[in-house]
C-alpha positions in Angstrom: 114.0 62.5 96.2 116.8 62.2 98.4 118.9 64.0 96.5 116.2 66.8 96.9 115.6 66.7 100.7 119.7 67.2 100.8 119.5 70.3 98.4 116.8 71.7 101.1 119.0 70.1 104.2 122.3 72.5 102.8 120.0 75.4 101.8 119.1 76.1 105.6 122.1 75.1 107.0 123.9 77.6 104.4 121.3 80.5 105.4 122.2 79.9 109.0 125.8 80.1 108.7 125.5 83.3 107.4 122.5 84.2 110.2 123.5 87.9 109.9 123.4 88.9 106.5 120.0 86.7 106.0 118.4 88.1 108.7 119.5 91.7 107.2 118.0 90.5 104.2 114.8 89.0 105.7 114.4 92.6 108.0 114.5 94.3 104.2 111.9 92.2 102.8 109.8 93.1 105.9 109.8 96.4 105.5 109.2 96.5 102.0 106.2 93.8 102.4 104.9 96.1 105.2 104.7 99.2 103.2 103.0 97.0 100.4 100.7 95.5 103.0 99.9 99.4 104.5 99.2 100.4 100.8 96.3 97.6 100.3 95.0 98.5 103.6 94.9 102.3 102.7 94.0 101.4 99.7 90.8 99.8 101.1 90.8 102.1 103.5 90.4 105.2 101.1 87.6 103.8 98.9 85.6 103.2 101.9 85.9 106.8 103.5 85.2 108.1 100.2 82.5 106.0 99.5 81.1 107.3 103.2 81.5 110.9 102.0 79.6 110.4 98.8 77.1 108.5 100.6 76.7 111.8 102.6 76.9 114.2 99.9 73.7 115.7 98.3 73.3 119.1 96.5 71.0 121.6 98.1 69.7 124.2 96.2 68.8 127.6 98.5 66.2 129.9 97.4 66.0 133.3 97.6 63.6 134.3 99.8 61.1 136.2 97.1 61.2 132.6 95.5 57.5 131.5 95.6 56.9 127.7 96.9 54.7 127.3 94.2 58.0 128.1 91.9 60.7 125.9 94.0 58.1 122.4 93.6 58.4 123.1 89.7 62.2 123.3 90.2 61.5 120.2 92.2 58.9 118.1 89.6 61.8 119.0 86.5 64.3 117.6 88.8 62.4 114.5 89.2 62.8 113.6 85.6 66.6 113.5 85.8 67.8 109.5 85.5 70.1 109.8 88.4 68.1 111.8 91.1 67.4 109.3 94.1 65.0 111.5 96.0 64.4 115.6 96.7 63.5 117.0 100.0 61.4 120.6 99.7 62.7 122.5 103.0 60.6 125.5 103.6 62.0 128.4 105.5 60.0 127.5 108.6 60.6 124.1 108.5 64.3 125.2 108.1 63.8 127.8 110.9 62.2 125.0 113.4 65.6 122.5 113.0 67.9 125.5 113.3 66.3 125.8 116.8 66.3 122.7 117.4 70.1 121.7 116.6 71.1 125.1 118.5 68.6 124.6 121.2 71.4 125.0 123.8 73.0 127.7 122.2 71.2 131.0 124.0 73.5 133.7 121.8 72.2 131.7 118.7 68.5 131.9 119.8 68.5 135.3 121.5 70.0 136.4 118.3 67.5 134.7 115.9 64.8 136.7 118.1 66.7 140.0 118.2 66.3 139.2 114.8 62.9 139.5 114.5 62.0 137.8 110.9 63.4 134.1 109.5 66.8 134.7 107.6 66.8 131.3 106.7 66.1 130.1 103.0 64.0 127.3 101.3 66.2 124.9 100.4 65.7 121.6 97.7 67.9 118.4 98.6 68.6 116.7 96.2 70.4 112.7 96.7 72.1 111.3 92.9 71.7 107.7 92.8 75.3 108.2 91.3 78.3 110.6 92.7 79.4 111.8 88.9 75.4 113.2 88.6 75.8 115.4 91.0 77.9 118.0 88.8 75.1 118.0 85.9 72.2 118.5 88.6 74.5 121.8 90.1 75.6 122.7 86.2 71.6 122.5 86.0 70.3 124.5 89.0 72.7 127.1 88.1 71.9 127.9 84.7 68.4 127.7 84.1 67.2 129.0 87.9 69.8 131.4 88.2 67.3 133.9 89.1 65.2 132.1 91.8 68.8 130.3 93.4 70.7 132.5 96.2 73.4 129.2 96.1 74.0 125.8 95.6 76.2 124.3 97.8 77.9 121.1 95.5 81.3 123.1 94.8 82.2 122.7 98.1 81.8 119.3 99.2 82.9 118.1 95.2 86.3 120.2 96.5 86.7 118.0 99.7 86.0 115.0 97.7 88.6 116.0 95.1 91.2 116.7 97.6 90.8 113.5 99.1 91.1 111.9 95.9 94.2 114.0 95.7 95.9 113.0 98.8 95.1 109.7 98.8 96.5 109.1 95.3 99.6 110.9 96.6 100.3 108.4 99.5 99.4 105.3 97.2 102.3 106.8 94.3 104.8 107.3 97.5 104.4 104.3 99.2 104.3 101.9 95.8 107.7 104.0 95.0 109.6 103.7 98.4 108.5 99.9 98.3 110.1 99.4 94.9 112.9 101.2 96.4 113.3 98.9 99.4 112.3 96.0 97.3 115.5 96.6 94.9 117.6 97.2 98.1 116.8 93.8 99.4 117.4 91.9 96.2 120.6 93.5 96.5 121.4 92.8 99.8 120.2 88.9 99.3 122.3 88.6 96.5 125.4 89.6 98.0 124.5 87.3 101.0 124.3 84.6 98.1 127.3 85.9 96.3 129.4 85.8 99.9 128.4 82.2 100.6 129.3 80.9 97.0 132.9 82.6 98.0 132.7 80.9 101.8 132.0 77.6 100.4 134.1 77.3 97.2 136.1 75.0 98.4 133.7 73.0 98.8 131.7 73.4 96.1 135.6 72.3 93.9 135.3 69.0 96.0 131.8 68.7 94.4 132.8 69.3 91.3 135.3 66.5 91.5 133.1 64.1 92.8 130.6 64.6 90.0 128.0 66.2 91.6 125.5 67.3 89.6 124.9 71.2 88.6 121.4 71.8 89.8 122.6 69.9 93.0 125.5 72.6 93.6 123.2 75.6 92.9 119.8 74.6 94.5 121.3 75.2 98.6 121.6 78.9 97.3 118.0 79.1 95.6 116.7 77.5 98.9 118.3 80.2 100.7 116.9 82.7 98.8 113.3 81.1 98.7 113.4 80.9 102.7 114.3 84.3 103.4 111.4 85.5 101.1 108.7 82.7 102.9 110.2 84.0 106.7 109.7 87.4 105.6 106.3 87.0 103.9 105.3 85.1 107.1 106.5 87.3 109.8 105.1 90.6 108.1 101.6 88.2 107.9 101.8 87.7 111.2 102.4 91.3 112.7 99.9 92.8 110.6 97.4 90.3 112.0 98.3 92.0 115.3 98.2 94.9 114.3 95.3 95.3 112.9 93.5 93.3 115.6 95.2 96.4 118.2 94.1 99.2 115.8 90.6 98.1 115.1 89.0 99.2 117.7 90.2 102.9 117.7 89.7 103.0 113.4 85.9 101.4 113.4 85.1 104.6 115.8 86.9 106.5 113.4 85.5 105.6 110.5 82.2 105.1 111.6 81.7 100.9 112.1 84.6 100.0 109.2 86.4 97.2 110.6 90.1 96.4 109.3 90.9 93.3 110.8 87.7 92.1 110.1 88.8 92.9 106.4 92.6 91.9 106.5 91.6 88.4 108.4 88.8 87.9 105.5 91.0 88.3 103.0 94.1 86.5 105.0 94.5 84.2 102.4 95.1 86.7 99.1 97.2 89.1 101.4 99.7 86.2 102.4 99.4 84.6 99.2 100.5 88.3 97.7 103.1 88.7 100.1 104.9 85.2 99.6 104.9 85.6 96.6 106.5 89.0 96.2 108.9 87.7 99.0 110.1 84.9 97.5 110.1 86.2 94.0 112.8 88.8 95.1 114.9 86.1 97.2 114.9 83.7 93.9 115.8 86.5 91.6 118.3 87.8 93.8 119.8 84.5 94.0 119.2 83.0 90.7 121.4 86.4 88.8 124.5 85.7 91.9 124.5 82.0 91.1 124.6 82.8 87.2 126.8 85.7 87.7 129.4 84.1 90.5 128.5 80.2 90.5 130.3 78.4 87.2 129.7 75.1 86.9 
Protein backbone atom coordinates (compact mmCIF):
# COMPACT_ATOMS: atom_id res chain seq x y z
CA UNK A 1 0.00 0.00 0.00
CA UNK A 2 2.80 2.21 0.55
CA UNK A 3 4.48 1.31 -2.18
CA UNK A 4 1.26 2.43 -4.13
CA UNK A 5 0.59 5.84 -2.49
CA UNK A 6 4.45 6.57 -3.62
CA UNK A 7 3.72 5.46 -7.32
CA UNK A 8 0.71 8.18 -7.06
CA UNK A 9 3.09 10.72 -4.86
CA UNK A 10 5.91 10.54 -8.17
CA UNK A 11 3.12 10.49 -10.70
CA UNK A 12 1.95 14.14 -9.77
CA UNK A 13 5.05 15.41 -8.94
CA UNK A 14 6.39 14.05 -12.51
CA UNK A 15 3.22 15.78 -14.32
CA UNK A 16 4.10 18.97 -12.58
CA UNK A 17 7.68 19.13 -13.47
CA UNK A 18 6.66 19.08 -16.85
CA UNK A 19 3.54 21.67 -16.08
CA UNK A 20 3.78 22.84 -19.68
CA UNK A 21 3.55 20.08 -21.85
CA UNK A 22 0.72 18.47 -19.42
CA UNK A 23 -1.23 21.33 -19.42
CA UNK A 24 -0.86 21.36 -23.45
CA UNK A 25 -2.00 18.00 -23.25
CA UNK A 26 -4.88 18.51 -20.73
CA UNK A 27 -6.06 21.86 -23.03
CA UNK A 28 -6.17 18.98 -26.10
CA UNK A 29 -8.23 16.64 -24.22
CA UNK A 30 -10.56 19.62 -23.48
CA UNK A 31 -11.27 20.45 -26.64
CA UNK A 32 -11.75 17.15 -27.97
CA UNK A 33 -14.13 16.27 -24.83
CA UNK A 34 -16.01 19.56 -25.59
CA UNK A 35 -16.72 18.88 -29.17
CA UNK A 36 -17.90 15.25 -27.91
CA UNK A 37 -19.90 16.87 -25.15
CA UNK A 38 -21.52 19.55 -27.96
CA UNK A 39 -22.27 16.51 -30.19
CA UNK A 40 -24.58 14.67 -27.26
CA UNK A 41 -26.12 17.96 -26.57
CA UNK A 42 -26.94 18.49 -30.41
CA UNK A 43 -27.60 15.31 -30.57
CA UNK A 44 -30.43 15.67 -27.99
CA UNK A 45 -30.99 18.72 -29.16
CA UNK A 46 -31.92 17.58 -32.81
CA UNK A 47 -34.29 14.80 -31.87
CA UNK A 48 -36.26 17.14 -29.84
CA UNK A 49 -36.67 19.88 -32.61
CA UNK A 50 -37.52 17.28 -34.92
CA UNK A 51 -39.72 15.56 -32.76
CA UNK A 52 -41.50 19.37 -32.33
CA UNK A 53 -41.81 19.59 -36.05
CA UNK A 54 -43.43 16.23 -36.54
CA UNK A 55 -45.62 16.94 -33.66
CA UNK A 56 -46.71 19.96 -35.83
CA UNK A 57 -46.89 18.38 -39.11
CA UNK A 58 -50.29 17.09 -40.45
CA UNK A 59 -51.31 16.57 -44.17
CA UNK A 60 -54.17 18.72 -45.39
CA UNK A 61 -55.89 17.82 -48.29
CA UNK A 62 -57.50 21.08 -50.36
CA UNK A 63 -60.50 20.65 -52.41
CA UNK A 64 -61.45 21.96 -55.35
CA UNK A 65 -64.02 24.17 -55.00
CA UNK A 66 -66.77 22.11 -57.27
CA UNK A 67 -65.95 19.31 -54.69
CA UNK A 68 -69.28 18.64 -52.96
CA UNK A 69 -69.12 18.39 -48.95
CA UNK A 70 -71.10 15.56 -49.14
CA UNK A 71 -67.98 14.04 -51.38
CA UNK A 72 -64.99 15.44 -49.05
CA UNK A 73 -66.82 13.51 -45.52
CA UNK A 74 -66.56 10.22 -47.70
CA UNK A 75 -62.92 11.14 -48.38
CA UNK A 76 -63.01 11.77 -44.66
CA UNK A 77 -65.03 8.35 -43.30
CA UNK A 78 -62.32 6.10 -45.82
CA UNK A 79 -59.67 7.99 -44.12
CA UNK A 80 -60.84 7.09 -40.75
CA UNK A 81 -60.20 3.43 -41.38
CA UNK A 82 -56.47 3.96 -41.87
CA UNK A 83 -54.45 2.36 -38.56
CA UNK A 84 -52.34 5.42 -38.12
CA UNK A 85 -54.82 8.41 -38.65
CA UNK A 86 -55.08 10.25 -35.11
CA UNK A 87 -57.88 12.57 -35.92
CA UNK A 88 -59.36 14.64 -39.27
CA UNK A 89 -60.64 18.04 -39.17
CA UNK A 90 -63.43 18.93 -42.23
CA UNK A 91 -62.58 22.80 -42.94
CA UNK A 92 -65.25 24.17 -45.09
CA UNK A 93 -64.57 27.20 -47.22
CA UNK A 94 -66.38 29.55 -44.94
CA UNK A 95 -65.08 28.20 -41.94
CA UNK A 96 -61.67 28.67 -43.73
CA UNK A 97 -62.80 32.10 -44.97
CA UNK A 98 -63.83 33.25 -41.22
CA UNK A 99 -60.04 32.30 -39.69
CA UNK A 100 -58.41 33.94 -42.79
CA UNK A 101 -60.14 37.14 -41.42
CA UNK A 102 -59.50 36.59 -38.33
CA UNK A 103 -55.53 35.83 -38.49
CA UNK A 104 -55.33 38.96 -40.98
CA UNK A 105 -57.73 41.04 -39.04
CA UNK A 106 -55.12 43.89 -38.94
CA UNK A 107 -54.13 43.51 -42.35
CA UNK A 108 -56.55 46.23 -44.31
CA UNK A 109 -54.81 45.35 -47.98
CA UNK A 110 -55.63 41.60 -47.07
CA UNK A 111 -59.31 42.35 -46.23
CA UNK A 112 -60.01 45.16 -48.64
CA UNK A 113 -58.66 42.73 -51.15
CA UNK A 114 -60.70 39.68 -50.05
CA UNK A 115 -63.86 42.15 -50.55
CA UNK A 116 -62.64 43.57 -53.90
CA UNK A 117 -62.83 40.10 -54.39
CA UNK A 118 -66.23 39.63 -54.12
CA UNK A 119 -66.60 35.58 -53.73
CA UNK A 120 -64.47 33.04 -51.19
CA UNK A 121 -61.20 31.87 -53.03
CA UNK A 122 -60.47 29.81 -50.32
CA UNK A 123 -60.82 25.89 -50.47
CA UNK A 124 -62.21 23.13 -48.20
CA UNK A 125 -59.54 21.59 -46.68
CA UNK A 126 -59.31 17.90 -44.66
CA UNK A 127 -56.52 17.73 -41.80
CA UNK A 128 -55.45 15.00 -41.29
CA UNK A 129 -52.92 14.23 -37.74
CA UNK A 130 -50.79 10.37 -38.22
CA UNK A 131 -50.52 8.92 -34.87
CA UNK A 132 -47.02 8.05 -36.50
CA UNK A 133 -44.61 10.52 -38.76
CA UNK A 134 -43.69 7.51 -41.49
CA UNK A 135 -47.88 7.33 -42.10
CA UNK A 136 -48.01 10.41 -43.31
CA UNK A 137 -46.37 9.53 -46.88
CA UNK A 138 -49.03 6.52 -47.44
CA UNK A 139 -52.05 8.96 -46.33
CA UNK A 140 -50.49 11.75 -49.21
CA UNK A 141 -49.51 8.61 -51.74
CA UNK A 142 -53.41 7.90 -50.85
CA UNK A 143 -55.13 11.28 -51.33
CA UNK A 144 -53.36 11.70 -54.47
CA UNK A 145 -54.17 8.72 -56.33
CA UNK A 146 -57.54 7.69 -55.80
CA UNK A 147 -59.10 11.63 -55.33
CA UNK A 148 -57.02 12.99 -57.90
CA UNK A 149 -60.05 14.43 -59.29
CA UNK A 150 -61.74 16.10 -56.33
CA UNK A 151 -57.97 17.36 -54.67
CA UNK A 152 -56.58 20.90 -55.98
CA UNK A 153 -53.26 19.86 -53.54
CA UNK A 154 -51.98 18.30 -50.71
CA UNK A 155 -49.60 20.03 -48.92
CA UNK A 156 -47.21 16.82 -47.17
CA UNK A 157 -44.27 17.29 -49.87
CA UNK A 158 -43.41 20.33 -48.39
CA UNK A 159 -43.17 20.04 -44.89
CA UNK A 160 -41.67 16.02 -45.49
CA UNK A 161 -38.81 18.32 -47.49
CA UNK A 162 -38.13 20.49 -44.35
CA UNK A 163 -38.10 17.49 -42.22
CA UNK A 164 -35.66 15.75 -44.63
CA UNK A 165 -33.37 18.62 -44.75
CA UNK A 166 -33.15 18.79 -41.18
CA UNK A 167 -32.43 15.30 -41.01
CA UNK A 168 -29.80 16.12 -43.54
CA UNK A 169 -28.04 18.78 -41.78
CA UNK A 170 -28.13 17.55 -38.68
CA UNK A 171 -26.60 14.27 -39.64
CA UNK A 172 -23.90 16.36 -41.37
CA UNK A 173 -22.79 18.27 -38.17
CA UNK A 174 -23.05 14.87 -36.02
CA UNK A 175 -20.38 13.10 -38.97
CA UNK A 176 -18.18 16.44 -38.64
CA UNK A 177 -17.98 16.90 -35.21
CA UNK A 178 -17.47 12.85 -34.32
CA UNK A 179 -14.61 13.25 -37.12
CA UNK A 180 -12.76 16.45 -35.91
CA UNK A 181 -13.08 14.87 -32.31
CA UNK A 182 -11.33 11.80 -33.42
CA UNK A 183 -8.94 14.02 -34.96
CA UNK A 184 -8.19 16.05 -31.82
CA UNK A 185 -8.51 12.92 -29.77
CA UNK A 186 -5.40 11.25 -31.79
CA UNK A 187 -3.59 14.64 -31.52
CA UNK A 188 -3.66 14.56 -27.78
CA UNK A 189 -2.68 10.95 -27.40
CA UNK A 190 0.17 12.20 -29.30
CA UNK A 191 1.01 15.08 -27.60
CA UNK A 192 0.63 13.08 -23.94
CA UNK A 193 2.80 10.58 -25.11
CA UNK A 194 5.59 12.59 -26.06
CA UNK A 195 5.08 14.51 -22.67
CA UNK A 196 5.50 10.82 -21.27
CA UNK A 197 8.30 9.97 -23.69
CA UNK A 198 10.20 13.37 -22.60
CA UNK A 199 9.98 12.66 -18.83
CA UNK A 200 11.24 8.98 -19.20
CA UNK A 201 14.40 10.83 -21.00
CA UNK A 202 14.42 13.73 -18.02
CA UNK A 203 14.40 11.19 -15.39
CA UNK A 204 16.66 8.35 -16.66
CA UNK A 205 19.07 8.78 -14.53
CA UNK A 206 17.09 8.23 -12.13
CA UNK A 207 15.08 5.65 -13.11
CA UNK A 208 19.22 3.64 -13.66
CA UNK A 209 19.54 4.30 -9.82
CA UNK A 210 16.20 2.43 -9.55
CA UNK A 211 17.15 -0.15 -11.45
CA UNK A 212 20.17 -0.75 -9.28
CA UNK A 213 18.49 -0.63 -6.18
CA UNK A 214 16.03 -3.32 -7.24
CA UNK A 215 13.13 -1.54 -7.62
CA UNK A 216 10.46 -3.24 -8.93
CA UNK A 217 9.13 -2.77 -12.72
CA UNK A 218 5.52 -1.78 -12.24
CA UNK A 219 7.02 0.62 -9.48
CA UNK A 220 9.26 2.45 -12.26
CA UNK A 221 6.45 2.65 -14.84
CA UNK A 222 3.26 3.41 -12.71
CA UNK A 223 4.50 7.61 -12.01
CA UNK A 224 4.04 7.72 -15.89
CA UNK A 225 0.60 5.88 -16.11
CA UNK A 226 -0.43 8.17 -13.17
CA UNK A 227 0.49 11.01 -15.22
CA UNK A 228 -1.36 10.01 -18.00
CA UNK A 229 -4.53 8.94 -15.91
CA UNK A 230 -4.48 12.64 -14.20
CA UNK A 231 -4.35 14.56 -17.28
CA UNK A 232 -7.37 12.58 -18.61
CA UNK A 233 -9.43 12.97 -15.00
CA UNK A 234 -8.39 17.08 -15.00
CA UNK A 235 -9.52 17.33 -18.43
CA UNK A 236 -12.72 15.20 -18.07
CA UNK A 237 -13.42 17.40 -14.90
CA UNK A 238 -12.80 20.77 -16.18
CA UNK A 239 -14.79 20.25 -19.53
CA UNK A 240 -17.67 18.86 -16.88
CA UNK A 241 -17.45 21.78 -15.18
CA UNK A 242 -17.68 24.48 -17.98
CA UNK A 243 -20.38 22.84 -19.73
CA UNK A 244 -22.36 23.00 -16.49
CA UNK A 245 -21.88 26.79 -16.87
CA UNK A 246 -22.52 26.88 -19.95
CA UNK A 247 -25.42 25.42 -20.33
CA UNK A 248 -26.89 27.05 -17.13
CA UNK A 249 -25.87 30.75 -19.26
CA UNK A 250 -27.43 29.37 -22.52
CA UNK A 251 -30.69 28.04 -21.13
CA UNK A 252 -32.53 30.67 -20.97
CA UNK A 253 -32.10 32.11 -24.55
CA UNK A 254 -32.52 28.15 -26.07
CA UNK A 255 -35.85 27.13 -24.02
CA UNK A 256 -37.37 30.51 -25.86
CA UNK A 257 -35.93 29.09 -28.85
CA UNK A 258 -37.09 25.99 -28.82
CA UNK A 259 -40.17 26.42 -27.33
CA UNK A 260 -39.89 25.36 -23.23
CA UNK A 261 -36.74 22.61 -24.02
CA UNK A 262 -34.43 23.10 -21.31
CA UNK A 263 -30.68 22.02 -21.71
CA UNK A 264 -29.23 22.34 -18.49
CA UNK A 265 -32.15 20.87 -17.05
CA UNK A 266 -31.08 17.88 -19.37
CA UNK A 267 -27.20 18.03 -19.05
CA UNK A 268 -27.48 18.36 -15.03
CA UNK A 269 -30.08 15.22 -15.14
CA UNK A 270 -27.89 13.31 -16.86
CA UNK A 271 -24.62 14.81 -15.04
CA UNK A 272 -23.65 11.56 -13.97
CA UNK A 273 -23.45 9.50 -17.58
CA UNK A 274 -22.01 12.77 -19.31
CA UNK A 275 -18.96 12.84 -16.74
CA UNK A 276 -18.83 9.27 -16.45
CA UNK A 277 -18.48 9.32 -20.55
CA UNK A 278 -16.08 12.00 -20.48
CA UNK A 279 -13.65 10.45 -17.80
CA UNK A 280 -13.56 7.78 -19.24
CA UNK A 281 -12.72 8.83 -22.84
CA UNK A 282 -10.15 11.25 -21.02
CA UNK A 283 -8.44 8.93 -19.24
CA UNK A 284 -8.58 6.13 -21.77
CA UNK A 285 -6.48 8.36 -24.15
CA UNK A 286 -3.93 9.53 -21.29
CA UNK A 287 -3.35 5.59 -20.36
CA UNK A 288 -2.99 4.54 -23.89
CA UNK A 289 -0.84 7.33 -24.75
CA UNK A 290 1.24 6.45 -21.88
CA UNK A 291 1.13 2.87 -21.66
CA UNK A 292 2.63 2.56 -25.88
CA UNK A 293 5.74 5.49 -24.61
CA UNK A 294 6.47 3.37 -21.60
CA UNK A 295 6.55 0.03 -23.75
CA UNK A 296 8.08 1.86 -26.65
CA UNK A 297 10.89 4.09 -24.60
CA UNK A 298 10.79 2.58 -20.82
CA UNK A 299 12.95 -0.96 -20.76
CA UNK A 300 13.10 -2.49 -17.82
Amino acid sequence: MITFFRIIRTGIVGFWRNIWLSLATVLILIVSLSILTSLIILNVVSDYVVADIRSRVDVSAYFKPDASESSIMEIKADLERFDNVASIEYVSRDEALSRFKEEHADNEVIIQSLDEIGNNPLEASLNIKASEASAYKAIANFIESKYSELVDKVNYRETASLIDRLFSVTETVRRAGLAASGILLFVAFLVAFNTVRLAIFSMRDEISVMRLVGASNFFIRGPFLVEGILGGLLASTATFAIFLGLTFVLSPPVTRFLSGYDIFAYYYGHALQIFMLQLAVGVIVGMASSTIAIRRYLRV
